[in-house]
N, CA, C and O atoms as a GROMACS GRO file, in nm:
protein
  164
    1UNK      N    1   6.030  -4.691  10.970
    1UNK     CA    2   5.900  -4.630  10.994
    1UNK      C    3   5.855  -4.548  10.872
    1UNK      O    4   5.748  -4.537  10.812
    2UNK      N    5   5.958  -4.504  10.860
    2UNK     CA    6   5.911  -4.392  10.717
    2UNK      C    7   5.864  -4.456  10.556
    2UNK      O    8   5.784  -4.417  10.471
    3UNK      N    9   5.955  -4.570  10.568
    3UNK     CA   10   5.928  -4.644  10.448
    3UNK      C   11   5.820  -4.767  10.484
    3UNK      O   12   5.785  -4.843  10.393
    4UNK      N   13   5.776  -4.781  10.598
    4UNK     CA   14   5.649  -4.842  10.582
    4UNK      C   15   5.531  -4.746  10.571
    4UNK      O   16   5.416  -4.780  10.545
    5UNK      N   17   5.571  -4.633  10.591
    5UNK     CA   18   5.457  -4.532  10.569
    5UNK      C   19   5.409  -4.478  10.412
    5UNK      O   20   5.302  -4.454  10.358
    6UNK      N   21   5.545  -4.474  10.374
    6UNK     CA   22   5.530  -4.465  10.232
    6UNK      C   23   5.501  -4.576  10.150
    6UNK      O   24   5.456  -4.542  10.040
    7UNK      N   25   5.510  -4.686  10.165
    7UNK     CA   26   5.448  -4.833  10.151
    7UNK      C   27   5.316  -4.837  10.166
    7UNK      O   28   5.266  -4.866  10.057
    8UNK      N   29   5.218  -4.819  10.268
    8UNK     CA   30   5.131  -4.792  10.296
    8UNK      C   31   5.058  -4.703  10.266
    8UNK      O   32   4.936  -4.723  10.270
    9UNK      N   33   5.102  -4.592  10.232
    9UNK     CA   34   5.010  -4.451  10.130
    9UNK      C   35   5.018  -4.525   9.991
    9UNK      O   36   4.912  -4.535   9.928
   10UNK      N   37   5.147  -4.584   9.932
   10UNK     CA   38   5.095  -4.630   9.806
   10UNK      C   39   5.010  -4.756   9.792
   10UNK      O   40   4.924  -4.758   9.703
   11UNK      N   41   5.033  -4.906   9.904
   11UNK     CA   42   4.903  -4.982   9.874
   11UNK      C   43   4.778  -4.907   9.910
   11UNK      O   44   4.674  -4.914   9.844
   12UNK      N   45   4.792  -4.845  10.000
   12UNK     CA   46   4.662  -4.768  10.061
   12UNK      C   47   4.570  -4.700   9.923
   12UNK      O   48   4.449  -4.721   9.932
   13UNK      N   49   4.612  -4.628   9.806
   13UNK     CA   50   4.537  -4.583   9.706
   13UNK      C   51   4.509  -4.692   9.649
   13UNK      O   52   4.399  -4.693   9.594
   14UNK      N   53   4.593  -4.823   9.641
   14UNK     CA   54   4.522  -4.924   9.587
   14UNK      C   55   4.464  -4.988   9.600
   14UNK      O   56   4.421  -5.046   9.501
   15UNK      N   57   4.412  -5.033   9.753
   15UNK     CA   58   4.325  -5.114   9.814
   15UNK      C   59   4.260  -5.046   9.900
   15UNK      O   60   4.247  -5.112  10.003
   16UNK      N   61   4.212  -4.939   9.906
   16UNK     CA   62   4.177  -4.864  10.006
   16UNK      C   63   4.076  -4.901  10.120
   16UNK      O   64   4.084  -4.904  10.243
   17UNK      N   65   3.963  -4.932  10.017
   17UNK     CA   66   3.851  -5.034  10.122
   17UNK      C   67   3.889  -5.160  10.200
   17UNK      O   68   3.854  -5.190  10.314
   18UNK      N   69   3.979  -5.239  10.105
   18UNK     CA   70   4.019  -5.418  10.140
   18UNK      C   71   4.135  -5.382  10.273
   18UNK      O   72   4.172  -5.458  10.362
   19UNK      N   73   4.176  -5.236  10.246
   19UNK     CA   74   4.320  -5.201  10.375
   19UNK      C   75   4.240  -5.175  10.455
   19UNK      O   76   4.261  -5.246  10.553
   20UNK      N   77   4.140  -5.099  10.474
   20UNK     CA   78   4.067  -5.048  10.628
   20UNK      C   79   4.006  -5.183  10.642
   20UNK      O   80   4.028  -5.232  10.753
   21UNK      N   81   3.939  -5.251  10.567
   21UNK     CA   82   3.879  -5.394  10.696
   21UNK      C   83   3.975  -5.486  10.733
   21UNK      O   84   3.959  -5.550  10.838
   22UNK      N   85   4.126  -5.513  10.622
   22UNK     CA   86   4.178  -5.536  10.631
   22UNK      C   87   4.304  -5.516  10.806
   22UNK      O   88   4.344  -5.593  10.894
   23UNK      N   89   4.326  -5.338  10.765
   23UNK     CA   90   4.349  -5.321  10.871
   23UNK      C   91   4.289  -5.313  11.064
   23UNK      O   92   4.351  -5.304  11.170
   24UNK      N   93   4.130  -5.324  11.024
   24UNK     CA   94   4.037  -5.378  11.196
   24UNK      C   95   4.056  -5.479  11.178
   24UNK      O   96   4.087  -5.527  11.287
   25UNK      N   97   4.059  -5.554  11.102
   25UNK     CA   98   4.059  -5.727  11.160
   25UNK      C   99   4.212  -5.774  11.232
   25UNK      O  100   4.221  -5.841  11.334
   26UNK      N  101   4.342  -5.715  11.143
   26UNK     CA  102   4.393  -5.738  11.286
   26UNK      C  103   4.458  -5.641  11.361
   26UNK      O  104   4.572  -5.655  11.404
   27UNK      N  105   4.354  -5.491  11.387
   27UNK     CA  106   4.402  -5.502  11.544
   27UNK      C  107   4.291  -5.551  11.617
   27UNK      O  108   4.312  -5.556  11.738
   28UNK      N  109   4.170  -5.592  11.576
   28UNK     CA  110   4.056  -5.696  11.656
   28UNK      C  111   4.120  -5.799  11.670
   28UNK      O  112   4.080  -5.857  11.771
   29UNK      N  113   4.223  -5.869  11.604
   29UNK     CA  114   4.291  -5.987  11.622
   29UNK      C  115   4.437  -5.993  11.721
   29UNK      O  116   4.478  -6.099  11.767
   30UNK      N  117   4.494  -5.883  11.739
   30UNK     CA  118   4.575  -5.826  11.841
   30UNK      C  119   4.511  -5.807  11.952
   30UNK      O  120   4.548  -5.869  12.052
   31UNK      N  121   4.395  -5.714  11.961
   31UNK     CA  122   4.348  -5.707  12.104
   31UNK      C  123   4.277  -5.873  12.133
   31UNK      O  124   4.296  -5.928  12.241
   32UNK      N  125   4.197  -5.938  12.025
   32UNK     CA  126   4.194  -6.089  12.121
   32UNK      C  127   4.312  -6.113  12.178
   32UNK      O  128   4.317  -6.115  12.301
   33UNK      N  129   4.403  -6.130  12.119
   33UNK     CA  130   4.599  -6.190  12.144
   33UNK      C  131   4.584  -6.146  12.290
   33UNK      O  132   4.565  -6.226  12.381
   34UNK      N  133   4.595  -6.013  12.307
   34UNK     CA  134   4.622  -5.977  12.439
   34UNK      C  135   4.547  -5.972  12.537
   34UNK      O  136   4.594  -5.944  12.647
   35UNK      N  137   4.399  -5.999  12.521
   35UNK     CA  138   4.292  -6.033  12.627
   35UNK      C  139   4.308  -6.148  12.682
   35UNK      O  140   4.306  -6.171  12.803
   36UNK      N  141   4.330  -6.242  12.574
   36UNK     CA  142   4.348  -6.400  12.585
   36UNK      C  143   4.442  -6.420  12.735
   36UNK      O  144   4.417  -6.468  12.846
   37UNK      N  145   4.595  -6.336  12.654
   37UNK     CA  146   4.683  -6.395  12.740
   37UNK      C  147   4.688  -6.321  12.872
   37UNK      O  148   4.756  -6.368  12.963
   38UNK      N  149   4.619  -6.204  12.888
   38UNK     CA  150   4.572  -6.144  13.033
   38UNK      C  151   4.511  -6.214  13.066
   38UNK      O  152   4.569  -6.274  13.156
   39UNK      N  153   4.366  -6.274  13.040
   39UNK     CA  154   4.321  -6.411  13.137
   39UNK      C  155   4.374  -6.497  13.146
   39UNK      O  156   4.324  -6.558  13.240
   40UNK      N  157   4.458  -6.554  13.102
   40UNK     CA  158   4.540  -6.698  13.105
   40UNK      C  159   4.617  -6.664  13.267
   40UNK      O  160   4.580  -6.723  13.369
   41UNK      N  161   4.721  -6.566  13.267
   41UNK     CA  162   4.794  -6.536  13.334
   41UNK      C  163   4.686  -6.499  13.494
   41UNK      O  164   4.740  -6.461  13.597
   0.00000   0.00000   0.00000
């Protein structure tokens, strides 16, 4: 946990903009995942 955090503060200064849309698209792509398979079921 700690070393993905520190992983993440350093790409994070480097991509800062491309990491935040980066990072909504997939948890928009996680919550489809799990809507999906709640209606399926």
């Amino acid at each position: 946990c700690v070393g993905g955090v520190m992983i993440g503060r350093k790409a994070g200064t480097k991509l800062s903009g491309k990491a935040s849309i980066l990072g909504g698209v997939i948890l928009i792509l996680i919550g489809i995942e799990i809507f999906v398979s709640n209606m399926i079921r």
